[in-house]
PALOMAR-76795 format. One record per residue: residue in three letters; x, y negated, z of N, C-alpha, C, O, CB in turn. Coordinates in steps of 0.001 Angstrom, whole numbers, padded with zeros to 6 digits, always signed. Atoms other than C-alpha are relative to their C-alpha. Glycine has a CB too. Layout:
ALAXYZXYZXYZXYZXYZ...
This chain:
UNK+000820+001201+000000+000000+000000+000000+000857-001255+000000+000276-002317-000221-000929-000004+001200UNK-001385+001267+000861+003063-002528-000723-000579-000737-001190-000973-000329-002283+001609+000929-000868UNK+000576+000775+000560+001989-005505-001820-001421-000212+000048-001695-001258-000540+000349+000154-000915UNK+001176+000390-000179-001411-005646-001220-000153-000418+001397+000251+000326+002290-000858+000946-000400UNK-000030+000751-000843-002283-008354+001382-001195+000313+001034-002291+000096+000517+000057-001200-000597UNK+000803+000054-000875-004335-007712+004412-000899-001341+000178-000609-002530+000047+000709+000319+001000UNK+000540+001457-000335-006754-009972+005209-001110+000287+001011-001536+001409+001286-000622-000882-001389UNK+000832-000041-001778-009207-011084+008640-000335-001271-000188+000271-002330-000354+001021+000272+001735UNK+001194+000908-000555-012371-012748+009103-000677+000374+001035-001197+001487+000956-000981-000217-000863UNK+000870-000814-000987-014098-012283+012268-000624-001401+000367+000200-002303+000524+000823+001048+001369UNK+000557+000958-000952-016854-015019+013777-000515+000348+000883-001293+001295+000763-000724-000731-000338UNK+000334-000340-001129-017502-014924+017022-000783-000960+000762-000400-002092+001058+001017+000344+000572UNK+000641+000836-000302-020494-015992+018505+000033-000819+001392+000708-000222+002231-000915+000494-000261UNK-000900+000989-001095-020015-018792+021370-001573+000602+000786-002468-000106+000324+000524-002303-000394UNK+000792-000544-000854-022909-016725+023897-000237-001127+001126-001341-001592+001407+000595+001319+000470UNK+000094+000227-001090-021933-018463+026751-000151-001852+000160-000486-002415+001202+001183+000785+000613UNK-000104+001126+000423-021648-022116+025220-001607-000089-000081-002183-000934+000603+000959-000191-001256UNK+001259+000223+000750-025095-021727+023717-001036+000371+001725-002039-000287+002004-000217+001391-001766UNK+000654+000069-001222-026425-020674+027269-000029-001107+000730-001043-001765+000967+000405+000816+000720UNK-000615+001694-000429-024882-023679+028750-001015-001072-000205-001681-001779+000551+001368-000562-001032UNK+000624+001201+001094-026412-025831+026245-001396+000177-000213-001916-000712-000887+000662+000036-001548UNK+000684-000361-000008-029574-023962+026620-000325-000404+001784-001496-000457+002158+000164+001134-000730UNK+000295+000113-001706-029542-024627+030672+000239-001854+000362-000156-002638+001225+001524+001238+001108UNK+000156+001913-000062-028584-028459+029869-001035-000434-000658-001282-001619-000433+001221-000949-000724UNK+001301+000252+001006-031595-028635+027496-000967-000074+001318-001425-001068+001882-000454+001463-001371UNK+001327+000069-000866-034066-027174+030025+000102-000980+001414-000856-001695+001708-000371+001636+000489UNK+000067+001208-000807-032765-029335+033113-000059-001395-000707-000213-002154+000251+001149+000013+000853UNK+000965+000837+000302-033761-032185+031202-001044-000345-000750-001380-001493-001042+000321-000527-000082UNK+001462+000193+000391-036870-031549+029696-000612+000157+001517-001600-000553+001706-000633+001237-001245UNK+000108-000163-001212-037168-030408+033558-000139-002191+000666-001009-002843+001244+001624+001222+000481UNK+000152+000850-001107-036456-033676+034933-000812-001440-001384-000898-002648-001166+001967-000350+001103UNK+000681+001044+001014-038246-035663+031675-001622-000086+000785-002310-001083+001007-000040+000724-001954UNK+001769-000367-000613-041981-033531+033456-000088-001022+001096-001117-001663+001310-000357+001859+000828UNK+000073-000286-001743-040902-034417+037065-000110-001766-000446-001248-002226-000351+001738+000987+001324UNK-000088+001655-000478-040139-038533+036765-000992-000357-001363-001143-001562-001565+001999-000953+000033UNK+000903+000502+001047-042584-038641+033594+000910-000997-001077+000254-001479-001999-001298-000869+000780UNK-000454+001079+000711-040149-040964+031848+000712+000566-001389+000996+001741-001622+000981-000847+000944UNK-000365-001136+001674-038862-040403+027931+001592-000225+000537+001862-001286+001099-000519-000900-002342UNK-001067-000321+000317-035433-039546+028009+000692-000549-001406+000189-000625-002527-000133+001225+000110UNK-000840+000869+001468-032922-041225+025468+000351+001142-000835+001055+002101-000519+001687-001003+000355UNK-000021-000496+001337-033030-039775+022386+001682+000963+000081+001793+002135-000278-000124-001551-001277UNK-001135-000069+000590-029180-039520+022377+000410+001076+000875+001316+001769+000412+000828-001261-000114UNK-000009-000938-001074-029211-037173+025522-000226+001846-001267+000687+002595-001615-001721-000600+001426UNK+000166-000854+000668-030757-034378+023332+000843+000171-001564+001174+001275-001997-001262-000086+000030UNK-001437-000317+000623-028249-035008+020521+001135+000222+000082+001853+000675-000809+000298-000422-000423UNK-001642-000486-000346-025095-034667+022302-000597+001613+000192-000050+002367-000612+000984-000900+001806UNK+000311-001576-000373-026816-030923+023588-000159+000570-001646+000522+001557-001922-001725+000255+001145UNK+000054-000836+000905-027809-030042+020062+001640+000072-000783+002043+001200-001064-001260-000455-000891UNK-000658+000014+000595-024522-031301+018319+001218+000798+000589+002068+001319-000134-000013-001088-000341UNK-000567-000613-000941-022723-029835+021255+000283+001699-000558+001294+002324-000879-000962-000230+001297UNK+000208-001075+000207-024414-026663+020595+000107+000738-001611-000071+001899-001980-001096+000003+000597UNK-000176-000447+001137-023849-026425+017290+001249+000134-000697+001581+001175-001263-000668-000574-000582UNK-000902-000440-000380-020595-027508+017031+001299+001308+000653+002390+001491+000114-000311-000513+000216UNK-000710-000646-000758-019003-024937+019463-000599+001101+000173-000172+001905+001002+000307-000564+001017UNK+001074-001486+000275-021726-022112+018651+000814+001136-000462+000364+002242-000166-001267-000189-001322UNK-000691-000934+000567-019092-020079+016945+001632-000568-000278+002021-001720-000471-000829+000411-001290UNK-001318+000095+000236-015298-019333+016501+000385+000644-001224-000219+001699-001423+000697+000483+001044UNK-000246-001091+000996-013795-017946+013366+000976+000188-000157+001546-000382+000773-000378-000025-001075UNK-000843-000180-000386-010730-016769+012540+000475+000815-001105+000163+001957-001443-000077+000311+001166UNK-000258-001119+001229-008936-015912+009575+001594+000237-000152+002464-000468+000358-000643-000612-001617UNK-001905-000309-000135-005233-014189+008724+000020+000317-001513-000768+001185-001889+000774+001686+001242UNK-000094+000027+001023-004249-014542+005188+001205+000272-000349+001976+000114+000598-000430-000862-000358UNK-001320-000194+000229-001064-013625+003357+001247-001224+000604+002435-000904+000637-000019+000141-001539UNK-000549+000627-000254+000278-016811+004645-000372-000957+001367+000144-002033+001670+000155-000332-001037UNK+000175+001106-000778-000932-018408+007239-001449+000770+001304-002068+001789+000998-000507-001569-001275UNK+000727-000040-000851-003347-018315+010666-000832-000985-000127-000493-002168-000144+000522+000089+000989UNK+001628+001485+000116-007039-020335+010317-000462+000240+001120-000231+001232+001811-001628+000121-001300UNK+001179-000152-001421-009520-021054+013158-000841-000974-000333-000399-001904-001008+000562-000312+001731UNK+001011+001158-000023-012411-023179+013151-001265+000211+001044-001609+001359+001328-000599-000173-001530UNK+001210-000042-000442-015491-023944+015138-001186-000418-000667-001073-001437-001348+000046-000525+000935UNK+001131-000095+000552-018922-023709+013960+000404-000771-001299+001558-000673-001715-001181-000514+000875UNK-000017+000048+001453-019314-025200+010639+001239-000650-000610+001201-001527-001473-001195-000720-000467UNK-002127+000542+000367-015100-025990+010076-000600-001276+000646-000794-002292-000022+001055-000290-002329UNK-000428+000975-001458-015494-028175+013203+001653+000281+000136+002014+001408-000204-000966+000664+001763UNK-001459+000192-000627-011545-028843+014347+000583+001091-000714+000771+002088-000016+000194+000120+001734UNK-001054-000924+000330-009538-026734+011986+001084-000061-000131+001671-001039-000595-000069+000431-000738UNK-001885-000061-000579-006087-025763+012791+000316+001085-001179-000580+001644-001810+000492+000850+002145UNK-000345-000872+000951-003971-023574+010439+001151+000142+000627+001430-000821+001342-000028-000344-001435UNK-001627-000517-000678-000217-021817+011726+000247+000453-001459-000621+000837-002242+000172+001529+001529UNK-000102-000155+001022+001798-021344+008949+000679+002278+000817+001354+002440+001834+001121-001596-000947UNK-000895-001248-000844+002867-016702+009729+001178-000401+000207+001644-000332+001344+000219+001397-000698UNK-001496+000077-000576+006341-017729+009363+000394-000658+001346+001374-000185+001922+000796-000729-000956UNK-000503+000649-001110+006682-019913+012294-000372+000611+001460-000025+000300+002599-000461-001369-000120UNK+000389-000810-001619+004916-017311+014755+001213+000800+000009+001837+001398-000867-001627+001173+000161UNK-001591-001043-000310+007900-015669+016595-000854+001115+000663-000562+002242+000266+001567-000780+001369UNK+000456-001002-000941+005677-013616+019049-001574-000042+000164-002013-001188+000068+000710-000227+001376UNK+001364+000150-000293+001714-012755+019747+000053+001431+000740+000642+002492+000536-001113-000262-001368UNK+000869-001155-001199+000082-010613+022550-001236-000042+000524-001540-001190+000846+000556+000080+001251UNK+000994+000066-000830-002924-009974+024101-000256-000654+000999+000412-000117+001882-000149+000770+000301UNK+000254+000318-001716-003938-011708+027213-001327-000211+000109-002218+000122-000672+000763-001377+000700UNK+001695-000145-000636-007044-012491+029234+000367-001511+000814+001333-001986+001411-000532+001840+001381UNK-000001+001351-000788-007857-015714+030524-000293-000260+001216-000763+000796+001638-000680-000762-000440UNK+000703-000286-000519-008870-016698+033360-001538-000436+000163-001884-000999-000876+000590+000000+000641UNK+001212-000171+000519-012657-016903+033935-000001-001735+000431-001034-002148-000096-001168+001339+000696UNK-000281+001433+000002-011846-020993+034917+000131-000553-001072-000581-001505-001392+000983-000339+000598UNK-000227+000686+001132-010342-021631+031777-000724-001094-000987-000495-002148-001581+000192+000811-000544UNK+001082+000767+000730-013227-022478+030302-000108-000035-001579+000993+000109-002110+000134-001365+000413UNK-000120-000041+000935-014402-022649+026796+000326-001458-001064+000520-002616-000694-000928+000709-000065UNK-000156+001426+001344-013944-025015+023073+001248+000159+000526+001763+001191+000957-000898-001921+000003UNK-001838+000409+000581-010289-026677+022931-000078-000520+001607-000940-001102+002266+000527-001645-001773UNK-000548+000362-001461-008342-026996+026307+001358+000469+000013+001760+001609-000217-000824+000694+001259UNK-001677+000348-000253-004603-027986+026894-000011+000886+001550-000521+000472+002591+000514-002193+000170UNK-000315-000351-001863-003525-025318+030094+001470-000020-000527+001983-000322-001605-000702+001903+001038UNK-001248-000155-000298-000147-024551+031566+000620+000755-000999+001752+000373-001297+000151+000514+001201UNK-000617-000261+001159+000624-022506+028776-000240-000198-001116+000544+000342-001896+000176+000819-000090UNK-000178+000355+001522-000678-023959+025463-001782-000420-000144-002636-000587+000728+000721+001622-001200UNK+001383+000174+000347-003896-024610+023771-000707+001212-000245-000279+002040-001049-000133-000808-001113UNK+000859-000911-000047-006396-022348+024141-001450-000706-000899-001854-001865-000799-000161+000408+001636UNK+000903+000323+000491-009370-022197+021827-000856+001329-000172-000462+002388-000663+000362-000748-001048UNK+001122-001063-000636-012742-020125+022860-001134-000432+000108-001331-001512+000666+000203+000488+001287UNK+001062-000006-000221-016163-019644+022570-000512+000717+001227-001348+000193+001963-000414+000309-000981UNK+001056-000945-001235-017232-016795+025245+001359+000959+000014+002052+001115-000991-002016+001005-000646UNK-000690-000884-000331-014864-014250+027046+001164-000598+000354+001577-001753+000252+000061+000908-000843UNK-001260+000331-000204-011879-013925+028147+001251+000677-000478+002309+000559+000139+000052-000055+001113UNK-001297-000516+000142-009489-011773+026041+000108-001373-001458-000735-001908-002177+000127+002129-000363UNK-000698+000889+000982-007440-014124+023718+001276+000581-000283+002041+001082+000542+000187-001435+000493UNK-001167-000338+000471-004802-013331+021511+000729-001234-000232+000220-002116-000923-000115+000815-001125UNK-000986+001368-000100-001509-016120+022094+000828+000487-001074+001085+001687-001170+000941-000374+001577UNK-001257+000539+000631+001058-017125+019484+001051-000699+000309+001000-001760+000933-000208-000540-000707UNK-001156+000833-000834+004123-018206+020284+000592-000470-000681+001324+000407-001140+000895+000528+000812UNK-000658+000231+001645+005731-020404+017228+001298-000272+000411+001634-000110+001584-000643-001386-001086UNK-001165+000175+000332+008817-021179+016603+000963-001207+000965+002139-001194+001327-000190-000287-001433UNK-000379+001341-000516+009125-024652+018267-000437+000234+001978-000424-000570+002910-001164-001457-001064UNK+000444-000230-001570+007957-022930+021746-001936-000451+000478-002730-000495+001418+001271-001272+001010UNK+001773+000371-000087+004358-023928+021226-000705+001469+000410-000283+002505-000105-000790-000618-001843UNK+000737-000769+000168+001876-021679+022376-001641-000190-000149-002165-001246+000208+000383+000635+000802UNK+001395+000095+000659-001850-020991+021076-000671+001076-000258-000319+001955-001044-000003-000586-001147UNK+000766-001125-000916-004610-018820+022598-000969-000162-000767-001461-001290-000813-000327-000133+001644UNK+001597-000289+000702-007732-017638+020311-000683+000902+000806-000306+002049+001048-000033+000705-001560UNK+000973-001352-000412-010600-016026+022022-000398+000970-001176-000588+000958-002392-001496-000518+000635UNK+000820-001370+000696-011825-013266+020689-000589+000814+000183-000670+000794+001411+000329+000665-000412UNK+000877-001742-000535-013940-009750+021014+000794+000809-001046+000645+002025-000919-002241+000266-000349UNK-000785-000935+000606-011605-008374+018423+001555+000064+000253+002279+000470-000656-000234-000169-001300UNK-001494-000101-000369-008179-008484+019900+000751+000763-000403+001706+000410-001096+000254+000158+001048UNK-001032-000925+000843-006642-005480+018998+000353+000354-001749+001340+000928-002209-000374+001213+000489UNK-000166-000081+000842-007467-005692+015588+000509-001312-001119+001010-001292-002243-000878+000614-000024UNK-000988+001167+000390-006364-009228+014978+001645+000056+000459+002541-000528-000150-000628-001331+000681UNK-001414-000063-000441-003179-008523+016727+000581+000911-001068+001723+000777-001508+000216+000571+001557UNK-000682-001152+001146-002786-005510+014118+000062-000784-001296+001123-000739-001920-001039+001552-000303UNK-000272+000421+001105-003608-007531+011167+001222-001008+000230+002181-000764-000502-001212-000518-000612UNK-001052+000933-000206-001198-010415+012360+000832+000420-000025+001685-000211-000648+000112-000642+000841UNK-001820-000460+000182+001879-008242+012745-000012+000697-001229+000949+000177-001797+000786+001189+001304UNK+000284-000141+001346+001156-006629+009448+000472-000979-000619+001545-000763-001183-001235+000137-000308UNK-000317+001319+001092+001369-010281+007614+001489-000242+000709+002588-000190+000157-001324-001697+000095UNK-001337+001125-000602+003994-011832+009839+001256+000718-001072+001294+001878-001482+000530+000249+002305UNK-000816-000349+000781+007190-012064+007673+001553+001052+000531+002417+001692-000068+000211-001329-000547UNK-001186-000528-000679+009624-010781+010228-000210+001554-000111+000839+002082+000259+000139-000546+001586UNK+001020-001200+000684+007477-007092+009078+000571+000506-001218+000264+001589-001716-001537-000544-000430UNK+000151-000415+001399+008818-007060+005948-000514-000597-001172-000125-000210-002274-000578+000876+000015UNK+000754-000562+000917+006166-008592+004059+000072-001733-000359-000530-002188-001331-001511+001060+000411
């Protein structure tokens, strides 16, 4: 199979975002009943754009390069393979929290869960994708990466 390029799409739906955003909805239609008063318009657009936005992760591995995006190519990032030196499994913790967040070790980007597969590039950067497919993005990724062979 030399020469023919692997390739990975997986979207992953943001569960726990959309609950969220589903529990900020109903506390204020909740407190719209209770004080009778209309609520600003703009309240219910940050929750929908919120929720739509950050509804999904995707995640693609191409002969050249690492993609990600949120919901409809919201914030897309691209890694070029060559510059990843290292990727592993890990698990977050359940703090972390989801969407785009700067921690102690790198940027993390997540809809729901906590296993994420990290990259480690070249320049010492690191960069955490959630996922529900971990082991099989980690397989396609070392596959492409050039240090492989390929």
């Amino acid at each position: 199979m030399e020469g023919i390029a692997m390739k990975y799409q997986r979207t992953q739906l943001g569960i726990t975002i959309l609950i969220i955003m589903g529990v900020a909805l109903g506390l204020v239609l909740m407190a719209h009943h209770v004080e009778e008063q209309a609520i600003p318009w703009w309240i219910y657009a940050v929750i929908i754009v919120i929720s739509i936005l950050f509804s999904t992760l995707t995640i693609k591995v191409s002969n050249a390069h690492i993609s990600w995006f949120f919901g409809p190519y919201f914030w897309r990032k691209k890694v070029l393979l060559k510059e990843v030196v290292s990727i592993k499994k890990v698990r977050n913790k359940w703090y972390c929290g989801f969407g785009i967040r700067l921690q102690s070790t790198g940027w993390l980007y997540n809809v729901s869960g906590l296993t994420a597969v990290q990259l480690t590039l070249k320049d010492g950067t690191h960069i955490s994708l959630g996922t529900h497919d971990a082991d099989n993005l980690l397989k396609v990724i070392e596959a492409q990466m050039p240090s492989n062979g390929i």
